[in-house]
PDBQT receptor file of N, H, CA, C and O in Angstrom, charges set to zero:
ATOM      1  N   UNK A   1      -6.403 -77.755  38.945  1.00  0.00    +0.000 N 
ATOM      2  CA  UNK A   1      -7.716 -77.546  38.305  1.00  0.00    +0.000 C 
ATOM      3  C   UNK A   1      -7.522 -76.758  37.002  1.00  0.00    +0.000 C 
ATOM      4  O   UNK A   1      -6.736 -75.810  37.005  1.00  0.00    +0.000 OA
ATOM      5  N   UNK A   2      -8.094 -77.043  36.047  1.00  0.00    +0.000 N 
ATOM      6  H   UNK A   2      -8.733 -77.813  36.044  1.00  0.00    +0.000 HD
ATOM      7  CA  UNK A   2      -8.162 -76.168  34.505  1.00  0.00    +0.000 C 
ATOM      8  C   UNK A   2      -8.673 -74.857  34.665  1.00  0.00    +0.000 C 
ATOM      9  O   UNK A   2      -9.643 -74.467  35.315  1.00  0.00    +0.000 OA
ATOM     10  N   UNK A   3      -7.727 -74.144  33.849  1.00  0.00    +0.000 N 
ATOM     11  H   UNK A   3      -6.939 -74.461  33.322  1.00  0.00    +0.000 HD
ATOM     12  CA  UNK A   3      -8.416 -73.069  34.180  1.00  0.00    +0.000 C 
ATOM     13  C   UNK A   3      -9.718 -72.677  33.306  1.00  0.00    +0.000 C 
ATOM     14  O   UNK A   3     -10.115 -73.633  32.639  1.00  0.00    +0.000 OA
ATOM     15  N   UNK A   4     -10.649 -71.219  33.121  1.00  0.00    +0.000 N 
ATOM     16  H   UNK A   4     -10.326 -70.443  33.663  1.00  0.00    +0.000 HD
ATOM     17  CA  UNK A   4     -11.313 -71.244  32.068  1.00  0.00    +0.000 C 
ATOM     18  C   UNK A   4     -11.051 -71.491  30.893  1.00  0.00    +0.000 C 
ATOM     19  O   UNK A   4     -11.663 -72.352  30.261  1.00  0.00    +0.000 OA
ATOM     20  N   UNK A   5     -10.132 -70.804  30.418  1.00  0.00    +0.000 N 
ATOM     21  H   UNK A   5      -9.635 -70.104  30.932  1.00  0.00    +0.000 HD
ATOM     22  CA  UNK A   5      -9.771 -70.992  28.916  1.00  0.00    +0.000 C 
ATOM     23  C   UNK A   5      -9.523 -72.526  28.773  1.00  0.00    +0.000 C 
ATOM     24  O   UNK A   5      -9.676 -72.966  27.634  1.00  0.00    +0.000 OA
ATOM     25  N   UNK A   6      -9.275 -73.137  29.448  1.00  0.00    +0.000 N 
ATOM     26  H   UNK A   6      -9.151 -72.780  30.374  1.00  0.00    +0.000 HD
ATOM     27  CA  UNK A   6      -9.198 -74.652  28.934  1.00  0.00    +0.000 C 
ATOM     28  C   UNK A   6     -10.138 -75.408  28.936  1.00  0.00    +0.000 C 
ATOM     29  O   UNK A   6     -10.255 -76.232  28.028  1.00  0.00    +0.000 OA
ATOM     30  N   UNK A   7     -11.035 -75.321  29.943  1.00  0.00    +0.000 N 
ATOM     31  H   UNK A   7     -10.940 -74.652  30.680  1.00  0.00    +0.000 HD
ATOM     32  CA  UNK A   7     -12.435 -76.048  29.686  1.00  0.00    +0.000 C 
ATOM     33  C   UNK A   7     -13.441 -75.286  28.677  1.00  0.00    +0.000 C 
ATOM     34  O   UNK A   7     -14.522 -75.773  28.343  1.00  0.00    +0.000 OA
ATOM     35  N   UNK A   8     -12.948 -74.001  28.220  1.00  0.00    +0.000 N 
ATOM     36  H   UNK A   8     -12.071 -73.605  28.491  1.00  0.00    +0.000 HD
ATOM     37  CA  UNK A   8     -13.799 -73.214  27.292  1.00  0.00    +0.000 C 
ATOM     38  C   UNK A   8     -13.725 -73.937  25.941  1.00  0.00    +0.000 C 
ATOM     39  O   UNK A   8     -14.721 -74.285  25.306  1.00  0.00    +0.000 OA
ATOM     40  N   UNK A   9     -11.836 -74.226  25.374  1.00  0.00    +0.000 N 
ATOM     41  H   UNK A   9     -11.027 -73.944  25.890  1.00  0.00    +0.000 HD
ATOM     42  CA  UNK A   9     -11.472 -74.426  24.311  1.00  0.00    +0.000 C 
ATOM     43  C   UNK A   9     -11.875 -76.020  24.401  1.00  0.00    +0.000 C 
ATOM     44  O   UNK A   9     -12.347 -76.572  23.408  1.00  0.00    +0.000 OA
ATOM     45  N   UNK A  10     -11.681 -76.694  25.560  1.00  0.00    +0.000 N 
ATOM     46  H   UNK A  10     -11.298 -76.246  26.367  1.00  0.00    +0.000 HD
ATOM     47  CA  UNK A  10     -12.350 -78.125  25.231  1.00  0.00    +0.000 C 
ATOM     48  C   UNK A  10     -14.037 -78.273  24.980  1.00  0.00    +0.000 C 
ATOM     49  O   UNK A  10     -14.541 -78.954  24.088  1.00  0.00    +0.000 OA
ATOM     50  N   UNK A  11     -14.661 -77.592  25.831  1.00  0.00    +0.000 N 
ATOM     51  H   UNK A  11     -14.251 -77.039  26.556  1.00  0.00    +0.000 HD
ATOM     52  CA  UNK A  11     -15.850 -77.069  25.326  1.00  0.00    +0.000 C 
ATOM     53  C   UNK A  11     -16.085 -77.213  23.382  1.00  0.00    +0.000 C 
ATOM     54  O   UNK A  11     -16.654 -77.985  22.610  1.00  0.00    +0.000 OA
ATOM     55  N   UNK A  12     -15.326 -76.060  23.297  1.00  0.00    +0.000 N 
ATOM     56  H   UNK A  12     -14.865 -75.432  23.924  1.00  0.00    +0.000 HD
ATOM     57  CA  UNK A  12     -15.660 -76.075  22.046  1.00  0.00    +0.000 C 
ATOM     58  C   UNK A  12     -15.318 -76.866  20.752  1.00  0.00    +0.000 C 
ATOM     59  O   UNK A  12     -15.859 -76.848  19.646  1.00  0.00    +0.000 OA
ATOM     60  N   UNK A  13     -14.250 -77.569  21.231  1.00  0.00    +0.000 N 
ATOM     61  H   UNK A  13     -13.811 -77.583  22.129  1.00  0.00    +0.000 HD
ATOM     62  CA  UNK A  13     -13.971 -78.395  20.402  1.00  0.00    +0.000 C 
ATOM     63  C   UNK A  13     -14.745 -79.768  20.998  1.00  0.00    +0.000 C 
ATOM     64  O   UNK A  13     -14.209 -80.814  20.634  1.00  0.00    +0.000 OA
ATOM     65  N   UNK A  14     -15.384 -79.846  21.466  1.00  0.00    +0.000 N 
ATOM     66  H   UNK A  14     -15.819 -78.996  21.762  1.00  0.00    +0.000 HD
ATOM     67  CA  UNK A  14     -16.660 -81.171  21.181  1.00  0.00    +0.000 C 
ATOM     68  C   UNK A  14     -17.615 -80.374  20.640  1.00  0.00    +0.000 C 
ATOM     69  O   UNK A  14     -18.015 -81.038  19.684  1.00  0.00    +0.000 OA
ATOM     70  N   UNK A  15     -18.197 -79.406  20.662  1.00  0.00    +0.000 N 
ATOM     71  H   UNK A  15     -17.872 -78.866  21.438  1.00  0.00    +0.000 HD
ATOM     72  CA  UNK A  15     -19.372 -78.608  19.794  1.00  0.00    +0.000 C 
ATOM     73  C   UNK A  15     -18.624 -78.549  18.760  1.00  0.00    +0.000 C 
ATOM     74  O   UNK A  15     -19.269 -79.331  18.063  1.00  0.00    +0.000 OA
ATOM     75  N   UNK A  16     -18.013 -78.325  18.298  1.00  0.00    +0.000 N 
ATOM     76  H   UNK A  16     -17.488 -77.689  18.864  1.00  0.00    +0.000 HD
ATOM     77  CA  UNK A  16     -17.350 -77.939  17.083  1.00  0.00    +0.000 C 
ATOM     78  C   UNK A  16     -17.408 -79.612  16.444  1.00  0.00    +0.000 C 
ATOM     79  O   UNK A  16     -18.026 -79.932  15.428  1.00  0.00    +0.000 OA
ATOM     80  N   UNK A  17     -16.701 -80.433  17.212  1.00  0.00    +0.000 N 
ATOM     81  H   UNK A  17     -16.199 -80.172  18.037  1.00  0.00    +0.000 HD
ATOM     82  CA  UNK A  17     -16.983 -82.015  16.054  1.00  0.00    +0.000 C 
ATOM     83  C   UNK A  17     -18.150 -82.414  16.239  1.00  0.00    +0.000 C 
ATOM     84  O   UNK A  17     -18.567 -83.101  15.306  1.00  0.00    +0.000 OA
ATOM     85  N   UNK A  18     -19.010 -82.226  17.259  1.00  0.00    +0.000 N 
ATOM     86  H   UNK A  18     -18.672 -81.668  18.016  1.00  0.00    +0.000 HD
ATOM     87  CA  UNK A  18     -20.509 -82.309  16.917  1.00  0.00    +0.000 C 
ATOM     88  C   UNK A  18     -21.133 -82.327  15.760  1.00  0.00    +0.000 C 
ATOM     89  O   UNK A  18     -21.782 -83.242  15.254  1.00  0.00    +0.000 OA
ATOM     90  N   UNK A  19     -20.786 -80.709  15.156  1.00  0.00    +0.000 N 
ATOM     91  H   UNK A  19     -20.259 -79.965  15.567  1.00  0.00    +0.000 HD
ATOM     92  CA  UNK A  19     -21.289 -80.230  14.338  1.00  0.00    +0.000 C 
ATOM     93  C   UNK A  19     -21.180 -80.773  13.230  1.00  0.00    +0.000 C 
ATOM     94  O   UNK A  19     -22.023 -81.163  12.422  1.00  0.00    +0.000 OA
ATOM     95  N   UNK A  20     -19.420 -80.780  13.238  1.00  0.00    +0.000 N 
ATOM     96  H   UNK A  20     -18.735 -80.464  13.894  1.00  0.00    +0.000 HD
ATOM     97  CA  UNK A  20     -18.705 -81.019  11.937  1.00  0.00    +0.000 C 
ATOM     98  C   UNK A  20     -19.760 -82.937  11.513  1.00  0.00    +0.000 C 
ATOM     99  O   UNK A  20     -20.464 -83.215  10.542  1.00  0.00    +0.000 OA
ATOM    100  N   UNK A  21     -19.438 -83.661  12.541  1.00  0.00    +0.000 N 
ATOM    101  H   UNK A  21     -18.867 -83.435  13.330  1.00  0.00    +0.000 HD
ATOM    102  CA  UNK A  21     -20.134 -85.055  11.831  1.00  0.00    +0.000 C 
ATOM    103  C   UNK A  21     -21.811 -85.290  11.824  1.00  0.00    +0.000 C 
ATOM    104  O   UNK A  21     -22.403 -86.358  11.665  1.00  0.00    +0.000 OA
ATOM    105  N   UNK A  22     -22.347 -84.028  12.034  1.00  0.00    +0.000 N 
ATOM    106  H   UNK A  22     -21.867 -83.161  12.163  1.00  0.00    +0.000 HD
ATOM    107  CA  UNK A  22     -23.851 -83.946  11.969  1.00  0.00    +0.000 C 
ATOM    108  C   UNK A  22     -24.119 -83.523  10.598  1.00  0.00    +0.000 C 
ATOM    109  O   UNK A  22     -24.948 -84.028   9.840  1.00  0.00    +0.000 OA
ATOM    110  N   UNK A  23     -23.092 -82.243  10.279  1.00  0.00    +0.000 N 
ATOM    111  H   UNK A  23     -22.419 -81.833  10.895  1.00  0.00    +0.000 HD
ATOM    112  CA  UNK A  23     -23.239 -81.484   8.550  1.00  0.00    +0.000 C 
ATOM    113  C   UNK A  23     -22.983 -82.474   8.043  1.00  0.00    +0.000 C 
ATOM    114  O   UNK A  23     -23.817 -82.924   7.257  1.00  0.00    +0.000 OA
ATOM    115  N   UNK A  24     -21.448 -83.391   8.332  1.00  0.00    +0.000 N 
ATOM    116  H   UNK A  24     -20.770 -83.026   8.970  1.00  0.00    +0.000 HD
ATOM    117  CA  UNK A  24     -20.898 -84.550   7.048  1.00  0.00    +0.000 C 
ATOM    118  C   UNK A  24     -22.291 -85.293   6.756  1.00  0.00    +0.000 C 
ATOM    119  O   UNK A  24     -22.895 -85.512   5.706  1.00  0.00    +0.000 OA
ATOM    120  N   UNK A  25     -22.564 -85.598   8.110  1.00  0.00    +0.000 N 
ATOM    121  H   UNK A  25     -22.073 -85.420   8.963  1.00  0.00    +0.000 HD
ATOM    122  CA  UNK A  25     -23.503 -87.060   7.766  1.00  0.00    +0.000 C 
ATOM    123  C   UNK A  25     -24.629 -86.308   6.923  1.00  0.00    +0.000 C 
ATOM    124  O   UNK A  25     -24.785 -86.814   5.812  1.00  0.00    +0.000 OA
ATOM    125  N   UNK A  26     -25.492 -85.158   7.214  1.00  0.00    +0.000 N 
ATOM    126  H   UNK A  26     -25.365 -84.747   8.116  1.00  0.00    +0.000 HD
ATOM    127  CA  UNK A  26     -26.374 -84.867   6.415  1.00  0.00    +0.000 C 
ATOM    128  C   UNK A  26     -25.955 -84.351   4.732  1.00  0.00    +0.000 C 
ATOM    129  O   UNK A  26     -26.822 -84.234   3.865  1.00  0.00    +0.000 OA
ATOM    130  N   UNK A  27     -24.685 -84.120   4.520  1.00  0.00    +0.000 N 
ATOM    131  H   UNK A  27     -23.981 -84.215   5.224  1.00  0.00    +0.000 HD
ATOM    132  CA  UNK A  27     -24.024 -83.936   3.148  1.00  0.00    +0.000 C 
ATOM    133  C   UNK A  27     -24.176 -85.687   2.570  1.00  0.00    +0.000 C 
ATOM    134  O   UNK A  27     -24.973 -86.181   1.772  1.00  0.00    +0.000 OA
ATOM    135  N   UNK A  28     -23.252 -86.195   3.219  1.00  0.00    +0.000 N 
ATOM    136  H   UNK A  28     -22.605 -85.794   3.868  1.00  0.00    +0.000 HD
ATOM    137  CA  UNK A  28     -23.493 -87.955   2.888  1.00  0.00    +0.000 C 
ATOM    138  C   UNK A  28     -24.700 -88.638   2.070  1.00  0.00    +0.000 C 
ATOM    139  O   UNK A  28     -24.971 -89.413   1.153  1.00  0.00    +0.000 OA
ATOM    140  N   UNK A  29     -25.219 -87.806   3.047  1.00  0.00    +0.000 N 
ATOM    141  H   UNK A  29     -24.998 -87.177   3.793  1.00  0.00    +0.000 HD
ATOM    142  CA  UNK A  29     -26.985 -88.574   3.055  1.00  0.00    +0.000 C 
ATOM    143  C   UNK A  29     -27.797 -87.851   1.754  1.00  0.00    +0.000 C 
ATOM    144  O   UNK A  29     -28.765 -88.335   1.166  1.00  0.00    +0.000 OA
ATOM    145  N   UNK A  30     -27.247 -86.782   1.518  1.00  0.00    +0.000 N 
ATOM    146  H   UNK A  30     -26.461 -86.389   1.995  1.00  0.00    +0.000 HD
ATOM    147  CA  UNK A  30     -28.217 -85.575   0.815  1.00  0.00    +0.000 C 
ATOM    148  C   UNK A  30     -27.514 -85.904  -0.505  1.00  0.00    +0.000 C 
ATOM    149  O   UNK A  30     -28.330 -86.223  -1.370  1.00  0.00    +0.000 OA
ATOM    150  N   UNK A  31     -26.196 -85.921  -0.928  1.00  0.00    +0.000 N 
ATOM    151  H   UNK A  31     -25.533 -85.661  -0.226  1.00  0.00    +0.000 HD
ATOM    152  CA  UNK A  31     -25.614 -86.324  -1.921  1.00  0.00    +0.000 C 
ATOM    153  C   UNK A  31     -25.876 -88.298  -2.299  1.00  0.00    +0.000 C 
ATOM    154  O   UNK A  31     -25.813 -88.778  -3.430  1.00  0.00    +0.000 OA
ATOM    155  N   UNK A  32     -26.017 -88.696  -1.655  1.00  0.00    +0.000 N 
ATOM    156  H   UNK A  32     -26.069 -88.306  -0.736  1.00  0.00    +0.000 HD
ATOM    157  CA  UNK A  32     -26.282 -90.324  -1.808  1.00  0.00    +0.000 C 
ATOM    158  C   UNK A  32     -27.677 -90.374  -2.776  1.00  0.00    +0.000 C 
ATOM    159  O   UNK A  32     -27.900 -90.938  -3.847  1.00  0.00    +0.000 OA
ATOM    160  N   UNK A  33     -28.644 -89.383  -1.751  1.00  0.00    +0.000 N 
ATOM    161  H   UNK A  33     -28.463 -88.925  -0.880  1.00  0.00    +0.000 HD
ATOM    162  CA  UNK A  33     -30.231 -89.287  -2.744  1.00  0.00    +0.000 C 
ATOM    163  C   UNK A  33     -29.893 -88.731  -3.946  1.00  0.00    +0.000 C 
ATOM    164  O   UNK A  33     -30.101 -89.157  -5.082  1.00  0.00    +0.000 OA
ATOM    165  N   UNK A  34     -29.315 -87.675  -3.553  1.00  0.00    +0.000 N 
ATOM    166  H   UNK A  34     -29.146 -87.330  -2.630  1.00  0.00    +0.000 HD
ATOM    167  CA  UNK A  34     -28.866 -86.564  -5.140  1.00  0.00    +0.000 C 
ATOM    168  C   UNK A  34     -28.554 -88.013  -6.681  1.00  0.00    +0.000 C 
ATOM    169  O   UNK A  34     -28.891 -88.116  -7.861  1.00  0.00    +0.000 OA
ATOM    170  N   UNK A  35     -27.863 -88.724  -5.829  1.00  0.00    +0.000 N 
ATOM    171  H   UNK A  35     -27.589 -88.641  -4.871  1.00  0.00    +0.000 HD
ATOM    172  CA  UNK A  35     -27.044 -89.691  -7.038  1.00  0.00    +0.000 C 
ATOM    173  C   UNK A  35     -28.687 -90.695  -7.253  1.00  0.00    +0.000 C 
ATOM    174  O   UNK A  35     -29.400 -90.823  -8.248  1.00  0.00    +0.000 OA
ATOM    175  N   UNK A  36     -28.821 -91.268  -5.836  1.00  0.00    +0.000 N 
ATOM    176  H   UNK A  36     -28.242 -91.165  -5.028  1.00  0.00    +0.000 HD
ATOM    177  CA  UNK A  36     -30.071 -92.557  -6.064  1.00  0.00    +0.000 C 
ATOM    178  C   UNK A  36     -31.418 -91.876  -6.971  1.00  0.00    +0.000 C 
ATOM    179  O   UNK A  36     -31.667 -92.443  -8.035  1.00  0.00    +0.000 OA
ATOM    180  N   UNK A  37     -32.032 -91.032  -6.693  1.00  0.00    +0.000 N 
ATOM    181  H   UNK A  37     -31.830 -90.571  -5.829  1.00  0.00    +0.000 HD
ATOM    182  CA  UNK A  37     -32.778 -90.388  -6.876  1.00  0.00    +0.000 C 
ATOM    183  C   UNK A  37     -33.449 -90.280  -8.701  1.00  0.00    +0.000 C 
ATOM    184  O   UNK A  37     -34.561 -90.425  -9.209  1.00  0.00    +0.000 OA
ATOM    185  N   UNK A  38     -32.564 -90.069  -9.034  1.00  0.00    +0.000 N 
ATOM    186  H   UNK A  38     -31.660 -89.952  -8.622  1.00  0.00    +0.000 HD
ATOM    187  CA  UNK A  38     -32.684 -89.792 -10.584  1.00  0.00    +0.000 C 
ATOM    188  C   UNK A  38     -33.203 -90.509 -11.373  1.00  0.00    +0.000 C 
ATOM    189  O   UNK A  38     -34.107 -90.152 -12.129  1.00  0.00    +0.000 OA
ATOM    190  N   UNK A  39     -32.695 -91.677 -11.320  1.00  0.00    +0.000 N 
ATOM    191  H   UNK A  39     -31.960 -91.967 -10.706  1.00  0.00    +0.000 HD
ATOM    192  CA  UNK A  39     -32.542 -92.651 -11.671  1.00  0.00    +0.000 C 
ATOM    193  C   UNK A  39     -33.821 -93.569 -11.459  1.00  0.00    +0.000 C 
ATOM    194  O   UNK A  39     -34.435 -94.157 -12.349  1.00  0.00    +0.000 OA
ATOM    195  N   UNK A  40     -34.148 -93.570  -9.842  1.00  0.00    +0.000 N 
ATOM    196  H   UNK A  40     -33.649 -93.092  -9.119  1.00  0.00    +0.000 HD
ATOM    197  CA  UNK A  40     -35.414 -93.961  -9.513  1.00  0.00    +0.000 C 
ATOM    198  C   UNK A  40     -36.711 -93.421  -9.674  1.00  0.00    +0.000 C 
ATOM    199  O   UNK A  40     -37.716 -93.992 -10.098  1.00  0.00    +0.000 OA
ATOM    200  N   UNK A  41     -36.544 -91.985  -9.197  1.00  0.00    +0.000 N 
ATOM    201  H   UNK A  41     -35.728 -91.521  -8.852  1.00  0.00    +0.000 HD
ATOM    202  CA  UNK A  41     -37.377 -91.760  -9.945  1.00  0.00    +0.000 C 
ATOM    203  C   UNK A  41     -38.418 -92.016 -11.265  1.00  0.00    +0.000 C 
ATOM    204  O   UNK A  41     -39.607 -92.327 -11.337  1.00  0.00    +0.000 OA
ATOM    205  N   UNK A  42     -37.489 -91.761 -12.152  1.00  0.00    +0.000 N 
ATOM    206  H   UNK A  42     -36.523 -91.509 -12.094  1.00  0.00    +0.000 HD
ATOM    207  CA  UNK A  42     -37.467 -91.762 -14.021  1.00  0.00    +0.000 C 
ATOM    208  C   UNK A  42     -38.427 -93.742 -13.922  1.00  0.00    +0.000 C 
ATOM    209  O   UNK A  42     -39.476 -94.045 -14.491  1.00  0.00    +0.000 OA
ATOM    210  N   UNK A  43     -37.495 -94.724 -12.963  1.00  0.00    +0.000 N 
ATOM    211  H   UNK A  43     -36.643 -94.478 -12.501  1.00  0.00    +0.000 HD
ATOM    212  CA  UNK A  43     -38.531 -95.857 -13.229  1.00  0.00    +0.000 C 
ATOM    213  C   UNK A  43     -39.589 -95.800 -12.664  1.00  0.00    +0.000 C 
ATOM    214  O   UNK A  43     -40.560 -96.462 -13.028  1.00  0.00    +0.000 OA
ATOM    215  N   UNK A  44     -39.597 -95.031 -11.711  1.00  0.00    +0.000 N 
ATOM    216  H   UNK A  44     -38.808 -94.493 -11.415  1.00  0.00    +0.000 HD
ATOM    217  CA  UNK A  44     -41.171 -95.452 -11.042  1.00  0.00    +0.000 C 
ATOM    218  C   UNK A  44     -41.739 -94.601 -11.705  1.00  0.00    +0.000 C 
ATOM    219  O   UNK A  44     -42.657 -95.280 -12.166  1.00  0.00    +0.000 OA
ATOM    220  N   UNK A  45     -41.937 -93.178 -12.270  1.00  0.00    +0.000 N 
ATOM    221  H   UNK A  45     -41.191 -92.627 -11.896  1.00  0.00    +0.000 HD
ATOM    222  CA  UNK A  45     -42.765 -92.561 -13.008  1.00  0.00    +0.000 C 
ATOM    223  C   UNK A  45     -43.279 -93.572 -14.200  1.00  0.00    +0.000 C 
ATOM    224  O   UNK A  45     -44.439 -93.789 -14.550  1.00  0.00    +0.000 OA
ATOM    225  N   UNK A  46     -42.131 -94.090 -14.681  1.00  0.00    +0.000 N 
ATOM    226  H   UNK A  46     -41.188 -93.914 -14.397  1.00  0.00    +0.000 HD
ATOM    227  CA  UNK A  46     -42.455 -95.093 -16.135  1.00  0.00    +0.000 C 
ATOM    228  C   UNK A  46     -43.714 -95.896 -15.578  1.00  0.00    +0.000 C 
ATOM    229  O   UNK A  46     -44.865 -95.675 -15.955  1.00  0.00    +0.000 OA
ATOM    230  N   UNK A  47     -43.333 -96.911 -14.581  1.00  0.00    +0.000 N 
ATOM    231  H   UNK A  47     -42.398 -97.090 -14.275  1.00  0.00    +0.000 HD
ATOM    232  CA  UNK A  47     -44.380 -97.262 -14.009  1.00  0.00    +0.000 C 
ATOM    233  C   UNK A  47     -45.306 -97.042 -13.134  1.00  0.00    +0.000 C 
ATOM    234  O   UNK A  47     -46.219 -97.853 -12.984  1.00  0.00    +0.000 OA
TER     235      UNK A  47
């Protein structure tokens, strides 16, 4: 049977990549608008 420390550190390393591809994806996503954004904007105001 595992002891604590091993189901602790596996524990945390699924919270830990949880995290990590929840921040990426919302960086992804937040920088994608950052770029789309500008651009669209500026035409739909025109029109």
């Amino acid at each position: 049977m595992a002891s604590i420390k091993d189901i602790g550190k596996l524990f945390l390393f699924i919270v830990t990549g949880l995290v990590a591809i929840i921040v990426g994806s919302f960086m992804v996503r937040g920088t994608m608008h950052m770029w789309d954004n500008p651009g669209e904007n500026k035409k739909d105001k025109k029109d």
